[in-house]
N, C-alpha and C positions, 0 to 999 in steps of 0.2 A: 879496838875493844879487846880487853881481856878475857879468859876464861871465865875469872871470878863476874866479872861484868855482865857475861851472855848469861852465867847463871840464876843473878840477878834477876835476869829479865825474861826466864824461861817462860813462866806462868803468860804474861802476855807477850811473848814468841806463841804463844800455843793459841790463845785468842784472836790472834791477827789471822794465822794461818788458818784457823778452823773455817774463818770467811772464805779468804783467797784459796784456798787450797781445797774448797769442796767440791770442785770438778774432776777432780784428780784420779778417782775411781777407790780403787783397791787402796788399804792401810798402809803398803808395805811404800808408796809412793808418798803418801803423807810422811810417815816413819823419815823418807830420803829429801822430802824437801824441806824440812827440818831439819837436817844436818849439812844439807848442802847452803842453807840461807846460814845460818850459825856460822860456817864454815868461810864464809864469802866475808862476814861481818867480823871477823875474829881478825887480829893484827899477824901479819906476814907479808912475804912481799909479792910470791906469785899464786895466784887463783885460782890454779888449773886445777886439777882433783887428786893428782898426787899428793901434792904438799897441804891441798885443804883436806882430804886424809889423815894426812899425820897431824895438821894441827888440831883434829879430833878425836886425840887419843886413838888411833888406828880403828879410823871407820875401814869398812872396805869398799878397798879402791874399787872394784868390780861392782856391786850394787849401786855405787854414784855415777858409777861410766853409763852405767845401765840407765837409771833413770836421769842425766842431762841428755843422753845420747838416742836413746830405743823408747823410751816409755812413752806409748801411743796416747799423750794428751795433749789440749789442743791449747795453746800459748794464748791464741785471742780469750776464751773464755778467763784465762786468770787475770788479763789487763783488763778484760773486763771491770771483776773485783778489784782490782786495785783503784783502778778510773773515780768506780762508785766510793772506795772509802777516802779517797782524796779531794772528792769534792764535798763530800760530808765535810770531810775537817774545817773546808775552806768557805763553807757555805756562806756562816756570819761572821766575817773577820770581826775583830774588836780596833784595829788598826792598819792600816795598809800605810807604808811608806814606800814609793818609788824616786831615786834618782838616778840619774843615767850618772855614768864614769866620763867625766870629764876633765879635760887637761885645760889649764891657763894658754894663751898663746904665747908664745916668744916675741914676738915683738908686735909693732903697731903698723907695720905696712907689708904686709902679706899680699899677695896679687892677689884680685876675685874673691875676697873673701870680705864678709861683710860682719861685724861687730854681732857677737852672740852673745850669751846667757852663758854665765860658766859656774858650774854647781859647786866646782871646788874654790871658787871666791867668794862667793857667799851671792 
């Protein structure tokens, strides 16, 4: 995802989070999980909070260290929120397709193996 991208999509960045992130306590934690999800979501190659720092126009490093690191909230509580908005999404699908990843066999006399169903022949 781009810059121009994440900005696109700030407003509901902000919607999602105001859910999941209401356990969080104090503003300043909200404020950082907000630039730490941006920050995760945004194109580079490594994750860690330096480089997702600078790919935030120079957040600081130290307030992110702070809040993935020290910031006394509690992880169950936000899976929480997540759990509940992912089954909302998923409640009334409109379509569900399932097939498993299957391969043809190579040939026709394989020991102990007995004649299957192969998705990718049809």
């Amino acid at each position: 995802m781009t810059p121009k991208d994440a900005a696109a999509l700030d407003e509901r960045l902000d919607r999602f989070l105001a859910d999941v992130t209401a356990s969080l306590g104090r503003s300043e934690r909200h404020h950082w999980a907000k630039i730490y999800l941006q920050g995760l979501l945004l194109e580079g190659g490594r994750k860690s909070i330096e480089p997702l720092a600078e790919r935030m126009g120079g957040a600081d490093v130290q307030s992110l260290r702070q809040f993935v690191g020290q910031s006394p909230w509690a992880v169950e509580q936000i899976q929480q929120q997540l759990t509940e908005k992912v089954v909302d999404l998923l409640a009334e699908p409109e379509v569900w397709m399932i097939d498993e990843t299957s391969f043809p066999k190579a040939g026709d006399a394989s020991v102990g193996v007995a004649r299957q169903y192969c998705g990718a022949l049809g």
